[in-house]
C-alpha positions in Angstrom: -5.0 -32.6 -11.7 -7.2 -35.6 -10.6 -10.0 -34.8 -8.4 -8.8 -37.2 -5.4 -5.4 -35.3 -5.9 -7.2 -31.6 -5.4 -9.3 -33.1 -2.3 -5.6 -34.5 -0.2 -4.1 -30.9 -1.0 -7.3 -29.4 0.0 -6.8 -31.7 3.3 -3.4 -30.9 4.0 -3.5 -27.1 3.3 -6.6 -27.4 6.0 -5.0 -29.1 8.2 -1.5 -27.8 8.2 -3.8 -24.5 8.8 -5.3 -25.5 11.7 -2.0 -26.9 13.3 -0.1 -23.6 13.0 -2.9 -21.7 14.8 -4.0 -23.9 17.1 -1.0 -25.8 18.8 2.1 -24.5 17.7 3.4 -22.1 20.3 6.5 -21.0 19.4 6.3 -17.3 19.8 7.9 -16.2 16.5 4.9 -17.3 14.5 2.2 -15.0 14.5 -1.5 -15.1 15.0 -2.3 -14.4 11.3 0.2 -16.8 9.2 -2.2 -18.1 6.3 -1.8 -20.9 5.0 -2.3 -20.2 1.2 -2.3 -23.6 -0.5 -0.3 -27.0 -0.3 0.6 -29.5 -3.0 1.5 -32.7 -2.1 3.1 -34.8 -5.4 1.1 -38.1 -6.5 3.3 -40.5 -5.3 2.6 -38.9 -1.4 6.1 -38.4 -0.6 6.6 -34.8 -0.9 4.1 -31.8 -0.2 5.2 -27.9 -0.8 2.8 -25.5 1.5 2.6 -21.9 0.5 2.3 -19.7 3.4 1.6 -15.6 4.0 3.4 -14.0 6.8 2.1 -10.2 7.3 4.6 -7.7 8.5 8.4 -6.7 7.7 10.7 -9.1 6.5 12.7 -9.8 10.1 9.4 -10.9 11.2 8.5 -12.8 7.7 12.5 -14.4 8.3 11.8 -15.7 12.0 8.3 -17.0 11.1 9.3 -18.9 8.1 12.6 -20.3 10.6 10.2 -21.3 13.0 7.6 -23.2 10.7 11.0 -25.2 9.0 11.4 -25.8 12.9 8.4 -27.1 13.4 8.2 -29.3 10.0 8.9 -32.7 12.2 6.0 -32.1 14.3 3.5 -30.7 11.9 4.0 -33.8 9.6 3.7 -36.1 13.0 0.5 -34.4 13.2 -0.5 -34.5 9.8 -0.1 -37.9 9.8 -2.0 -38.7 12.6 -5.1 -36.2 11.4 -4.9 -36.9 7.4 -5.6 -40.4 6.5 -2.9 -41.1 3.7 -0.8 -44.2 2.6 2.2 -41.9 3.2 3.0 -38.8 5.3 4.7 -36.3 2.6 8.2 -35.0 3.5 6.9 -31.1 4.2 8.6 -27.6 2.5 7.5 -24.5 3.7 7.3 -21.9 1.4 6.8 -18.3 1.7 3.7 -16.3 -0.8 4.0 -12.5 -0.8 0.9 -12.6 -3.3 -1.2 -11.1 -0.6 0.8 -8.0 0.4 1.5 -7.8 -3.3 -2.7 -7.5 -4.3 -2.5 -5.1 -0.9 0.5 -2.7 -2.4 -1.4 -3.6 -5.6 -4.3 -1.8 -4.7 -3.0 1.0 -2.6 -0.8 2.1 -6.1 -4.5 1.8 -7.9 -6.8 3.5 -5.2 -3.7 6.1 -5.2 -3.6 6.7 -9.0 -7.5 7.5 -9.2 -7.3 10.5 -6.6 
């Protein structure tokens, strides 16, 4: 992957971030979605962003409904924040590789009692 290519998924990841905690306010999206990494394709036009919702999968379910809501205006104001020939066409998608290094490490710190 090119260097100019790590710094607009670096950018977008960032900034999608900063959207979701800052001025999104619908209240099915918690206070601790983390916004793991994004990958927007070469060409600009598409842009996957990996997110990790804590809690039980009804929660996960509404959170990851509400951010697919919420993909018009996020883009809008990824647009308007990321300078970029093209504003990418925005998947959400949800990463359980948090509460899998958690359950990970429970199972390990378990094990050595």
């Amino acid at each position: 992957m090119k260097a100019r290519q790590i710094r607009i998924n670096d950018e977008v990841a960032r900034t999608a971030a900063n959207i979701i905690r800052t001025e999104l306010s619908d209240p099915r999206i918690g206070t601790v979605v983390s916004v793991i990494r994004a990958e927007v394709t070469a060409d600009l036009k598409f842009c996957k962003i990996w997110v990790s919702v804590p809690g039980d999968e009804a929660q996960q379910n509404e959170t990851m409904a509400a951010l697919t809501k919420a993909t018009g205006f996020i883009r809008r104001r990824i647009a308007e924040t990321v300078n970029l020939r093209h504003t990418p066409e925005i998947t959400f998608i949800y990463d359980d590789s948090i509460a899998y290094g958690m359950r990970m490490r429970k199972l390990i710190d378990e094990a050595n009692k």
